[in-house]
Structures are given as structure tokens and as C-alpha cells.
C-alpha positions in Angstrom: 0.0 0.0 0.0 1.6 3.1 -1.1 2.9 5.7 2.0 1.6 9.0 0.3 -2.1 7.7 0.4 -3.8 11.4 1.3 -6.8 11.8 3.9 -9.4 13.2 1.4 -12.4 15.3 2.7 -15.3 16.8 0.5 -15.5 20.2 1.4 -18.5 23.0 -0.1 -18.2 25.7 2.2 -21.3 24.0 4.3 -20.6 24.6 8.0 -20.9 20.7 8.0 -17.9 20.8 5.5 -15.8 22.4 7.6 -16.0 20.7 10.4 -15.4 17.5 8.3 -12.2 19.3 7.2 -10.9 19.9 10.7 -11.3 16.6 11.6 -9.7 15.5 8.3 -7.0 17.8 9.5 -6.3 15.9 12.4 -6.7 12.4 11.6 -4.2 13.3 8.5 -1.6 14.3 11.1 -2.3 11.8 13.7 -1.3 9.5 10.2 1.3 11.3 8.9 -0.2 11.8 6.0 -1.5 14.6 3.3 -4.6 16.3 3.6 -6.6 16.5 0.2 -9.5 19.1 -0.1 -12.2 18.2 -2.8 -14.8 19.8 -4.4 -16.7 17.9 -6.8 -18.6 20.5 -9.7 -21.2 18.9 -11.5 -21.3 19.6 -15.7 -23.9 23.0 -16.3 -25.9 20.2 -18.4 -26.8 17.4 -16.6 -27.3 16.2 -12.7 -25.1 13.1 -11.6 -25.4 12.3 -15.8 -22.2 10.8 -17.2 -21.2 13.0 -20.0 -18.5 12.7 -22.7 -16.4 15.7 -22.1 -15.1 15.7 -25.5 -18.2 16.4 -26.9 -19.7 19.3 -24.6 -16.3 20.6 -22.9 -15.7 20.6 -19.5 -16.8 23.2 -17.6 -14.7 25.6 -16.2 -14.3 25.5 -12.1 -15.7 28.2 -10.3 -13.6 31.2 -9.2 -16.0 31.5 -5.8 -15.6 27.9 -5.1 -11.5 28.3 -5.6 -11.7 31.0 -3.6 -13.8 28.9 -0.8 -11.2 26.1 -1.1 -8.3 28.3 -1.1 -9.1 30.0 2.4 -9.9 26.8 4.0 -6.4 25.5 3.0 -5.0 28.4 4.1 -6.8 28.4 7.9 -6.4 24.4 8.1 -2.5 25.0 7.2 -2.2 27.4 10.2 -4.0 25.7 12.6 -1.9 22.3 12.1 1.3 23.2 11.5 3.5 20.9 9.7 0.6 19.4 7.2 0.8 18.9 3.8 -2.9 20.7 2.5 -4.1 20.7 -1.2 -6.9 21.4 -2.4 -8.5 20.5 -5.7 -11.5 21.4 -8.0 -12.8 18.1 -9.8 -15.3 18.0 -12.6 -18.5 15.8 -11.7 -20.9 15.4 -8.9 -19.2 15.1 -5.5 -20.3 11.8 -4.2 -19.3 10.6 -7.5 -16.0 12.6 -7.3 -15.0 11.5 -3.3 -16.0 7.7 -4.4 -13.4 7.6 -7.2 -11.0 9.7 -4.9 -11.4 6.7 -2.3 -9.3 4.8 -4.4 -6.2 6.7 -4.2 -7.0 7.4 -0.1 -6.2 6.2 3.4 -9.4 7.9 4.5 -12.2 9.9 3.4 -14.0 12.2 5.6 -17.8 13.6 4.5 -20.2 15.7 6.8 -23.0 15.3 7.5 -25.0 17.7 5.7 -23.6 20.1 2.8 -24.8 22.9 0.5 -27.6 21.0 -0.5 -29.1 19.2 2.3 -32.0 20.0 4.1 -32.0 20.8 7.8 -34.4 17.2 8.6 -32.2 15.3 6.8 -29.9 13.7 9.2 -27.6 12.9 6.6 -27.2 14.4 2.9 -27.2 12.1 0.2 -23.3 13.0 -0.8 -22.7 11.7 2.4 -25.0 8.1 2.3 -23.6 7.5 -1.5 -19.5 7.7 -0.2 -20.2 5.9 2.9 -22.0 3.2 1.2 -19.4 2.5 -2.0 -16.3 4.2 -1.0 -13.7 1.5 -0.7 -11.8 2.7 1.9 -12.8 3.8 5.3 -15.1 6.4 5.8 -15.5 9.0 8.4 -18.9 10.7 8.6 -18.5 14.0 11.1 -21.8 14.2 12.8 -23.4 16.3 14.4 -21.7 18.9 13.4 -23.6 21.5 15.5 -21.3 21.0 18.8 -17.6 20.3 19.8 -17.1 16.3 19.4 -15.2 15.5 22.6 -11.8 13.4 20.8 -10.1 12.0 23.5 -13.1 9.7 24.5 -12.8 6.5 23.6 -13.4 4.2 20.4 -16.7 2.5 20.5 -17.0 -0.9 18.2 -20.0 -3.1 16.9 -19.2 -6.9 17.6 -21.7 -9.5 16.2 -19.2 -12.1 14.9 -19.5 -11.3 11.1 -16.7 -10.4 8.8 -17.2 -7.1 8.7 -17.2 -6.7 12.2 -14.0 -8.3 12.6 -13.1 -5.6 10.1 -14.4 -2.9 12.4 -12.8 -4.2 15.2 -9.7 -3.9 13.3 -9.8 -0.4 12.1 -11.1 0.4 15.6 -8.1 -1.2 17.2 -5.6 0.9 14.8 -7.9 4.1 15.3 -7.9 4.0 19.4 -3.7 3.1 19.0 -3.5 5.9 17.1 -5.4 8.2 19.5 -4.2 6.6 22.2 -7.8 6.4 24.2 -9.5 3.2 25.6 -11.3 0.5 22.7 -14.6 -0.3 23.7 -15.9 -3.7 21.8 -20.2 -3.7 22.1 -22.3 -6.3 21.6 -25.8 -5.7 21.9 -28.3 -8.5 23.3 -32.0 -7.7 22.0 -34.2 -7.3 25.3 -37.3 -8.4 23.6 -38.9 -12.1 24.3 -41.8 -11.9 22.3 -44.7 -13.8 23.0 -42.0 -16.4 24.8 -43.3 -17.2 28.5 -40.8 -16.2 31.5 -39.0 -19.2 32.1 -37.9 -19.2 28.2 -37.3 -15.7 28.3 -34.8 -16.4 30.9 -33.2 -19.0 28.9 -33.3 -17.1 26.1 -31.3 -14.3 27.8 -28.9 -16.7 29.4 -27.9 -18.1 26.0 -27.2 -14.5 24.3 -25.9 -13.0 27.4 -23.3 -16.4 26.9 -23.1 -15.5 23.0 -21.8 -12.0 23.9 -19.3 -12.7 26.5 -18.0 -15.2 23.9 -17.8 -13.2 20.9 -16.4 -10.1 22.6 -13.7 -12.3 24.0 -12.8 -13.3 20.9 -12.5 -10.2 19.4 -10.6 -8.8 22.8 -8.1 -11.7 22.3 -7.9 -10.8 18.4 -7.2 -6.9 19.4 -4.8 -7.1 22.6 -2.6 -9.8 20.3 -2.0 -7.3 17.7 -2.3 -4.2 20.3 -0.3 -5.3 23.7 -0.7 -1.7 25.4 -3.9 -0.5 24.2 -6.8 -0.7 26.9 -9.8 -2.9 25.6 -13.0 -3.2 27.4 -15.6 -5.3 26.7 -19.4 -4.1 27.2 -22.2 -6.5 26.0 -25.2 -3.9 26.4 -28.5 -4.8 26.4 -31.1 -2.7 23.8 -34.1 -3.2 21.5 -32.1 -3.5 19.0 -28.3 -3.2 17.8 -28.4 -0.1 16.3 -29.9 1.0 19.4 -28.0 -0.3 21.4 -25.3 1.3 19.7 -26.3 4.9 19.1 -27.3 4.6 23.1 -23.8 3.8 23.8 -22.0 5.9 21.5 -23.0 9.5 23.7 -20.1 8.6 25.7 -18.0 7.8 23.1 -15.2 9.9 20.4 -16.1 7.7 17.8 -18.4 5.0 16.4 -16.6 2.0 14.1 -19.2 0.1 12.0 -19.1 -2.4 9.5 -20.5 -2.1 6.1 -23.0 -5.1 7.2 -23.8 -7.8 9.9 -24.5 -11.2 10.2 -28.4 -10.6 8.9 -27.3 -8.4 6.2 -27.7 -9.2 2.9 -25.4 -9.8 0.0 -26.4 -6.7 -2.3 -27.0 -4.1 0.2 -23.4 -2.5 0.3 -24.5 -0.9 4.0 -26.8 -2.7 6.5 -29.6 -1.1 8.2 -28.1 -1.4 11.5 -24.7 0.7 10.1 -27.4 3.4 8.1 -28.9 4.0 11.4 -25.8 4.5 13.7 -24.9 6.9 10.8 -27.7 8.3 10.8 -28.6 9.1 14.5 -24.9 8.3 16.6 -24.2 10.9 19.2 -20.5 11.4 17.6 -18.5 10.7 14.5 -19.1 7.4 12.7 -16.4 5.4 10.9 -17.5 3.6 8.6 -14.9 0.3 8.1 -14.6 -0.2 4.3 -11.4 -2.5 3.2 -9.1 -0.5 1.2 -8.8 -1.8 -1.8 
């Protein structure tokens, strides 16, 4: 994997672009790595349509939006010394721009809302697109409305599925890299359904046995690769996992997720448990894409 991979962040001059960018900022340096500004244009005649620009011409990028990009740089260079910043105009729409950026990055970061969105919409759809088909991690800033306390700790999904072990690896590297406590999660659904009590009971046993297994497992997995770091393990019980999760994640720095869990399915590139933690978490969401 090459060294000079950039963090990228899609920035529009949206208050919930900047504050992506200033958290790009600082997981760029906590990497070592080049920070990458992009804005993504779309073409004068069409919406998110592919065009051949040898037959209309691309369009020209806007001097306002240079400008916009230019004096971000500018304020992201002086507040972290040391970083490499550049920023960049790129023809096409901008979830279609920051997915094809993906492939060249360590990390892309999108807020939660930009230029576009609409203040009930918890999540713009630039955002949703890059967090569902980027391929490589994705880091959605949200909300973006209050200070995001960054030395709490990581907070992780466990449910046993491949992508969870995925997210407990990227979690792992993330809380190193911070150096703040890992907290692996596993959520055991509090419903019995029309079960009677003494099933209930034995219903409960058995997951509460599930989850002290499973975050084991992934403890032993983490603290193998990680000696120092601090890992806790925290089976919680909710509704739900997403729930669960978004309950537990007010405490937390940051949210890992995996694209999907063990009841997701095949074609769905991010399961409903993920959409909703992104959705509705109480801080920043990483989204655990392999890089590719």
C-alpha cells in the first residue's frame, strides 16, 4: 500500500464541510499523511449524468468555489502546523468525485450535511452514497452542531460477522492511534416476544453467553496485535443493535461500524443497522470499508 495515500475530505463551504475538514485535519496528522481538499462540480448540463467531455467541454471550475477552497487550506494549514494541505476542483458530482478519490486514499472524511441538504435530513445524500461504496474507510462528522469530545474513547459493533471483525480492526488501529481506551459492544436484544418467562430467561442466558463469547474473541484478536492499548468489553443490552449502539456511542469519540452484519444481505453495500448508527450516533461514525 503506497505511503503518500492522502486523507481526502469533500468540502463546499457548508458549515458541516468544515468541520469534516478539521477533523480530516487531524486524523491526516495523527497518520502522517497529506490532507486533500475536494470539491466535486457537477457539468452546467446534466445532474449526476455521465457526460462525454469531449463532446460538450468541461466546464470551467468556479472562481467563488477556488476561492472557498483556497481559504480553507490556508486556515487548516495554520492551525496544524506541519501538514501537507491541497486542495482541488474536480469535474463531476461530488459523491461521485469522493468515491473515485477513495481509491487513491487512506481515508475519506464527509459531513453530514452540505450545501444541498435540508436541515431534517440527518444525513445528505453525498454523504449516504460515499459511505456506502467508498472503498476505503469512511469518516462521517456528525453532528456537526457541537464540539465532538476526541479523547473519549473508540466505540466498536461486535456481532461475529466479517465485517465486524473488520471494524474491530480499524477500531483497534484508530484508538492506538489516539491513544484512548477501545470499547468492543455487543448488543443483546431485550425483547422475548410472545416467549413465556422461564424461556425468556433462557433465552437471555444463552445471548448474554453469546456475547461474552464473541467479545472475547475479538478482545483476544485486538490485545494480540495491540499489547498496550486498553480494551473493554461491554455487552449492552437494547431493542435492537443499532440502538443499542447509538445509546452507547454519547459517551464515546467515535463509532466503528461495518459495512454489514451477520443478517445483512449480499447486495445491500451498508446494513440497516450501520445506516442507522450513521444516521442518528451521538458522535462521529467510521464507517470500516477495506481498502482496496
Amino acid at each position: 500500500m503506497p505511503m503518500n495515500r492522502p486523507v481526502v475530505v469533500g468540502v463546499d463551504g457548508s458549515p458541516s464541510s468544515l468541520a469534516a475538514a478539521e477533523h480530516a485535519a487531524r486524523a491526516a496528522q495523527l497518520r502522517s499523511r497529506p490532507l486533500l481538499l475536494v470539491h466535486g462540480y457537477l457539468h452546467p448540463f446534466g445532474y449526476g449524468v455521465p457526460l462525454n467531455p469531449y463532446e460538450i467541454g468541461v466546464p470551467a471550475p468556479s472562481e467563488e468555489a477556488q476561492k472557498m477552497m483556497e481559504r480553507t487550506a490556508a486556515e487548516l494549514g495554520e492551525r496544524w502546523p506541519g501538514l501537507a494541505v491541497e486542495a482541488r476542483q474536480v469535474a463531476g458530482g461530488p459523491g461521485a468525485t469522493l468515491i473515485e478519490e477513495s481509491r487513491r486514499a487512506e481515508l475519506v472524511v464527509v459531513g453530514s450535511r452540505g450545501r444541498g441538504g435540508f436541515a431534517g435530513l440527518l444525513l445528505g445524500s453525498v454523504g449516504a452514497q460515499v459511505a456506502a461504496h467508498a472503498h476505503c474507510p469512511v469518516l462521517v462528522v456528525r453532528p456537526d452542531e457541537q464540539p465532538i469530545p476526541v479523547d473519549g474513547p473508540v466505540l466498536v459493533g461486535v456481532d461475529g460477522s466479517e465485517s465486524s471483525d473488520l471494524a474491530v480492526s480499524v477500531g483497534a488501529d484508530e484508538a492506538a492511534l489516539r491513544d484512548v481506551p477501545l470499547v468492543l459492544v455487543h448488543v443483546v436484544a431485550t425483547d422475548g416476544g410472545r416467549m413465556v418467562p422461564e424461556e425468556i430467561e433462557e433465552s437471555q442466558a444463552a445471548h448474554q453467553a453469546e456475547a461474552v463469547r464473541l467479545l472475547a474473541d475479538a478482545s483476544a484478536v485486538v490485545r494480540a496485535r495491540h499489547p498496550d492499548l486498553v480494551v473493554r468489553e461491554h455487552p449492552v443490552r437494547a431493542a435492537g443493535a443499532a440502538q443499542g449502539l447509538i445509546e452507547a456511542s454519547g459517551a464515546a469519540a467515535l463509532l466503528v461500524v461495518g459495512t454489514r452484519g451477520r443478517a445483512g444481505f449480499a447486495g445491500l453495500l451498508l446494513g440497516s443497522v450501520s445506516q442507522a448508527a450513521i444516521q442518528h450516533a451521538h458522535c462521529p461514525v467510521l464507517v470500516a470499508h477495506p481498502v482496496s
